[in-house]
C-alpha positions in Angstrom: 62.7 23.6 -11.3 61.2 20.1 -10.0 57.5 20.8 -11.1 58.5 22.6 -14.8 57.1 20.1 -17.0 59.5 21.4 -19.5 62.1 19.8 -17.4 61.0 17.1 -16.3 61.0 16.5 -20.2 64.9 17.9 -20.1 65.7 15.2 -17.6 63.3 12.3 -19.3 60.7 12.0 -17.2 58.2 12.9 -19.3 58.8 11.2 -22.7 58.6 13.7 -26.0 59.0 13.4 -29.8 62.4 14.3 -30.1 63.5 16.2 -32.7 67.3 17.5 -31.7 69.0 18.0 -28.7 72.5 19.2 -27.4 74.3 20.3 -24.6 72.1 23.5 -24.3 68.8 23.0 -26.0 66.1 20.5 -26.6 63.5 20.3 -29.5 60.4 18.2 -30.1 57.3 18.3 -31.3 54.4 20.0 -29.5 51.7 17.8 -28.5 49.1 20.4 -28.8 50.0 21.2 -32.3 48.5 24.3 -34.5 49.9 22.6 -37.6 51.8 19.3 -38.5 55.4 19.4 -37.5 54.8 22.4 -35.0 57.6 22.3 -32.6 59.5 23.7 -29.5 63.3 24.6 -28.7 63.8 25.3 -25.1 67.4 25.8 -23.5 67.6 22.7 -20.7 68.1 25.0 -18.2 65.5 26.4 -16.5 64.5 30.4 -17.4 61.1 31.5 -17.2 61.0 34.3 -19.5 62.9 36.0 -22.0 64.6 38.5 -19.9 66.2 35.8 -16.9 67.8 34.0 -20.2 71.6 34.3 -20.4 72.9 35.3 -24.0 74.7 31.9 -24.6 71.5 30.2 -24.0 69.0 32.8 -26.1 72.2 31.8 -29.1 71.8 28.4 -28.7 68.1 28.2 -29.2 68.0 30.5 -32.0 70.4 28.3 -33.8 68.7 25.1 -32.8 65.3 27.0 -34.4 67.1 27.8 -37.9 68.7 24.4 -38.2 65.7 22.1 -36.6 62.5 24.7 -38.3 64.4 24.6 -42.2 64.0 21.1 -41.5 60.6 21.1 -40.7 60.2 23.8 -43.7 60.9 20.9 -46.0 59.7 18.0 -44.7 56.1 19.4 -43.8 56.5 21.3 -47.8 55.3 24.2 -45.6 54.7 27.8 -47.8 55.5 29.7 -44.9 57.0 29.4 -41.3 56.6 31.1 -37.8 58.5 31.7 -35.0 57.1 32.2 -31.7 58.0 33.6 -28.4 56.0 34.7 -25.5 56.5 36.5 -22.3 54.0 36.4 -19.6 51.0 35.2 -19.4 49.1 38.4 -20.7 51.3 37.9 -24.0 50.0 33.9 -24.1 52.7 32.0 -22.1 51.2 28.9 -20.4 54.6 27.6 -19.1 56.9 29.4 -17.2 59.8 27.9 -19.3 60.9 30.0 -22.0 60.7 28.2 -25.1 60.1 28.7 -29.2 57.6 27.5 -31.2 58.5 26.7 -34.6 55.2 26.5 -36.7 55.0 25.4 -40.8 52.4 27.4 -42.4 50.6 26.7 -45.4 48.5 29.8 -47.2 45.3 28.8 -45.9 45.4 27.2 -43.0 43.4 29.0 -41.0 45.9 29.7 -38.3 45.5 33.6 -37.8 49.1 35.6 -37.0 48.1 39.0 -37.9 46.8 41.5 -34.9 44.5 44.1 -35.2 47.0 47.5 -35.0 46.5 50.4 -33.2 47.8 54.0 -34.8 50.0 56.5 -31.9 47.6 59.2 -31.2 49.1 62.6 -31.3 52.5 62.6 -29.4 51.9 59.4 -29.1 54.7 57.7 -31.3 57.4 60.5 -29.4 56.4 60.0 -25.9 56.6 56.0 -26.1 59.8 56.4 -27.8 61.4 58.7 -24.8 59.9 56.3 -22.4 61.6 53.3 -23.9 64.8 54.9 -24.4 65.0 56.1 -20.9 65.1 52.2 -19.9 67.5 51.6 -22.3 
């Protein structure tokens, strides 16, 4: 896509702080970062969500994440670590290129992760499982 700036960074026309890339994925730090060392893997080719991404590429990505965010783990002496992926823009995506963010927590750093939950009303839990299945 010629306007993605997620790949105009693939084809390096927008510079980036690299942090690994192959023949299927890219990392490097985000510029807009929640924590030190805060990162992205994105496949190079372009994808918008979650559900247009081929299998190989999904593989690839997750891959890049464990090797390139263990790193970051240790190098940023992170307590904790999160892994990030969002579809849509109602569930926070800003750029229609699907891509991970791979954050290193420490215990209180005011980064918030936990969502307020919502019990099933009655029949609830039943009737979203039948619903889900039936898509399946």
């Amino acid at each position: 896509m010629t306007d993605c700036i997620f790949c105009k960074i693939v084809r390096g026309e927008i510079p980036c702080a690299k942090l690994y890339e192959d023949e299927r994925v890219i990392s490097f730090l985000d510029i807009n970062p929640i924590n030190a060392g805060h990162a992205l893997v994105l496949p190079r080719n372009h994808y918008a969500t979650l559900f247009e991404t081929p299998a190989e590429d999904l593989h690839a990505c997750i891959e890049a994440a464990k090797n390139v965010g263990e790193a970051i783990h240790r190098a940023m002496g992170a307590d904790g670590f999160n892994l990030l992926q969002n579809n849509f823009r109602a569930a926070g995506q800003l750029i229609d290129h699907i891509h991970f963010h791979l954050i290193p927590r420490k215990v209180e750093d005011g980064f918030i992760t936990s969502w307020r939950s919502r019990p099933y009303g009655e029949g609830g839990l039943q009737s979203t499982l039948e619903k889900i299945k039936a898509e399946l």
